[in-house]
N, C-alpha and C positions, 0 to 999 in steps of 0.2 A: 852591350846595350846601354843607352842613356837613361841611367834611373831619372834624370828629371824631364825627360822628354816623356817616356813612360807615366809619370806619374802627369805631366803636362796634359798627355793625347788622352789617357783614360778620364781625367775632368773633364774634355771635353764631351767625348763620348758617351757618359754615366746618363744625361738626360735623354738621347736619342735611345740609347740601350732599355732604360728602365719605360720609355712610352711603348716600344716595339714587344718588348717582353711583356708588358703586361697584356697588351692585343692578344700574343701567341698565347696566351693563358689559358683569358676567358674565351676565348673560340675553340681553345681546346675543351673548355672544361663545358660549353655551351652545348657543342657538339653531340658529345658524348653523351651527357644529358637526354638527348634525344633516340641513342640508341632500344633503349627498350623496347620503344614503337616498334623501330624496325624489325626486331629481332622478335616479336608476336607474325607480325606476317613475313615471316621470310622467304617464303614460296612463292606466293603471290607479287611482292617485291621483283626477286631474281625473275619470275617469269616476264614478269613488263620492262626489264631493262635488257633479256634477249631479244625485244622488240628494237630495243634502238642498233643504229648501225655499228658495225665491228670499229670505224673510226673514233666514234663519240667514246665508246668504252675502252678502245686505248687508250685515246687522249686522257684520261682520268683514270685508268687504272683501275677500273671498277670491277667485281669478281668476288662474292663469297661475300655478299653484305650481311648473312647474317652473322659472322661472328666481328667482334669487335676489331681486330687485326681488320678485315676488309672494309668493316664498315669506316676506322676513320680514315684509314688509307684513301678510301675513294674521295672521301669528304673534308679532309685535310691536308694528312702527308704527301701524297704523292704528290698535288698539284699547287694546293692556295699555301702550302709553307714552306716549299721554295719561293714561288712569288711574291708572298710577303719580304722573306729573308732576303729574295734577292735584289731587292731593292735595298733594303738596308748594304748590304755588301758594294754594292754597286756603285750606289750613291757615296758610301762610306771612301770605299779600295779607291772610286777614280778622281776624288777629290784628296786622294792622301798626299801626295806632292803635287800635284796640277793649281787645285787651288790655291796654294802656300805662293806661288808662283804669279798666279793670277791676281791675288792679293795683293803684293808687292811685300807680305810677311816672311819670307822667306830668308831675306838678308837678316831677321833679327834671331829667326833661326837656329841660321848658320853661325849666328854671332856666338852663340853657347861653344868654350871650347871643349868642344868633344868632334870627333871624326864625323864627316856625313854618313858610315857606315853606323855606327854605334846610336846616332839621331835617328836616322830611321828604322831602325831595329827596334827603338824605344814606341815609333809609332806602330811599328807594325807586330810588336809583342800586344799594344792597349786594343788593337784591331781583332786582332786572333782570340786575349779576352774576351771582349764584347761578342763574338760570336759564339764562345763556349759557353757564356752567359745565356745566349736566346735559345740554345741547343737546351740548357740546364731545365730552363723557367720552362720547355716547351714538355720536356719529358716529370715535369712536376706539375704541369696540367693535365698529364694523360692519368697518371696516376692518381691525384684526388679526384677528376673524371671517374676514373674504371672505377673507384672505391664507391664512388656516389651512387652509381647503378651495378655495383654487387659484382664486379668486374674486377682480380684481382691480375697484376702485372707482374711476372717475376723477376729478378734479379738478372736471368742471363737475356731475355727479352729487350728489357729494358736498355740493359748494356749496348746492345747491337744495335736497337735501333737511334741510340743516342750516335755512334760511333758513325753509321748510315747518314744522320742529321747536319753530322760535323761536316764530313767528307764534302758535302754541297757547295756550299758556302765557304769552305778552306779553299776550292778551286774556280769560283767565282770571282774571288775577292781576290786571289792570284794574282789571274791574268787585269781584272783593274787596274790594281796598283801596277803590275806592267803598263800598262797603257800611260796610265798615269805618270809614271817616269817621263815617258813623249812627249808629254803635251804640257801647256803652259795652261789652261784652261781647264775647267772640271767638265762643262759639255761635250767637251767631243770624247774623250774614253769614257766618258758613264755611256753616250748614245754606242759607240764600238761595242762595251760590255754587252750591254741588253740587247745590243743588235746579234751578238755571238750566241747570247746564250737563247733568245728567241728559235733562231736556227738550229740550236741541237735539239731543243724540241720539236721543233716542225721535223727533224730528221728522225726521230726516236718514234715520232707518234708512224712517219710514215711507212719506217721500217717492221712497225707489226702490224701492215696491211695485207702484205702478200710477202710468198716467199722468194719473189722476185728484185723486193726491194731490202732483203734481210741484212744485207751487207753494210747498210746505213746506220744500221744501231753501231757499228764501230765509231761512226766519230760524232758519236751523241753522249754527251758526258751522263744523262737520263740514264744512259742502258745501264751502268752499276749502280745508279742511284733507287733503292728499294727498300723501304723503311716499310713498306706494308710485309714484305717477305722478314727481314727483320725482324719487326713485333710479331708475326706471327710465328716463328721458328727459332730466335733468339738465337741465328745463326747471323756472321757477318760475313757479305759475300767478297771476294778476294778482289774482283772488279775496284772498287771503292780505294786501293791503295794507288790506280790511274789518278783519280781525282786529288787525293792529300799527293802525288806525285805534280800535279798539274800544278796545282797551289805551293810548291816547294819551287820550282822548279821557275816558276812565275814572279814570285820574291826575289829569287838570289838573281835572277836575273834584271828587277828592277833597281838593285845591290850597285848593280856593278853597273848600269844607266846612269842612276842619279850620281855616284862617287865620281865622275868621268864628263858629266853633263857640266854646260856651263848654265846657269840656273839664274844669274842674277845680270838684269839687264842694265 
């Protein structure tokens, strides 16, 4: 790995990281805030969201609002902190070599003597920070959260669902930076990203409609991603090592793209 590429890619990254992390904060800690209300009516709550259709309360994962595990689950984790995240990943992963390229930056690069392996090792180490960073900042919201409304977090909780956070976003960012390698342009693998990952949702939500369509949650990267079961059991589900697979496996294969690719026009 290229300690100054490394230390290059993480300068750049420190401002995009610290606006996104502070968003995942305060929505976390805003949130939460609001738990108490809920958890006074929680009857009457659960009773009016069995009104709404079994599609609405999959697509959000909603289920057991009165305890804090469901409650931010339904209202954060499961659905708005991916979609935050994964825009940052997205944006981030498919501009890691495409834009360098697009730029016409990339010959100066390349000019550092170090190997194109060790360069983008260097970028793709300050990438992996930045996301263990928003993972961090996001699980230090739930907890001065949970603390603020008398809501105490434990150690093995905490752990898993931090572990559930990472998984997301290691296999988003992936397959980016694969795409990424392909293209000389950051538009077309950020819109492939989000177009991919759009699609496991739509497959995830549709595969807990019926038992006809259950076999969809297979190629929904969604079906391991469970950070509401996490905080609430401080269990980490085995699923989840698909996704840091997907994300490993995503990398080394954009490794061996770019060292092979001709990049400079």
């Amino acid at each position: 790995m290229s300690v100054v590429m490394l230390r290059r890619a993480t300068r750049d990254l420190r401002p995009t990281v610290l606006w996104y992390g502070l968003g995942l904060f305060l929505y976390a800690v805003s949130i939460i805030l609001l738990f108490p209300a809920i958890r006074e009516d929680t009857e009457m709550i659960n009773q009016y969201l069995e009104s709404f259709p079994a599609a609405v309360r999959a697509a959000f994962g909603i289920s057991d609002m009165g305890t804090l595990a469901g409650f931010v689950g339904a209202e954060y984790l499961n659905v708005v902190w991916p979609l935050i995240v994964g825009v940052f990943v997205i944006m981030t992963g498919a501009g890691l070599i495409a834009m360098e390229i697009d730029r016409g930056t990339v010959e100066f690069w390349l000019s550092v003597p170090e190997t194109r392996t060790r360069l983008l090792l260097g970028k793709l180490g300050a990438f992996l920070a930045g996301i263990v960073a928003l993972v961090a900042i996001t699980l230090l919201g739930l907890v001065i959260g949970g603390a603020l409304v008398g809501e105490t977090i434990g150690p093995a909780p905490l752990l898993a669902t931090g572990v559930v956070l990472l998984s997301f976003p290691v296999a988003v960012g992936g397959y980016s930076v694969l795409l990424s390698s392909l293209s000389a342009d950051r538009g077309r693998p950020a819109g492939l990203a989000a177009g991919i990952t759009l699609l496991c949702y739509i497959l995830w939500v549709v595969s807990s409609l019926s038992a006809r369509w259950d076999w969809l949650r297979y190629l929904s990267i969604f079906t391991p991603f469970k950070p509401q079961d996490a905080l609430a059991s401080g269990t980490i589900p085995v699923g989840v090592l698909v996704l840091f697979a997907i994300g490993v496996v995503s990398a080394l294969g954009a490794l061996v793209i770019f060292q092979r690719r001709d990049v400079i026009a």
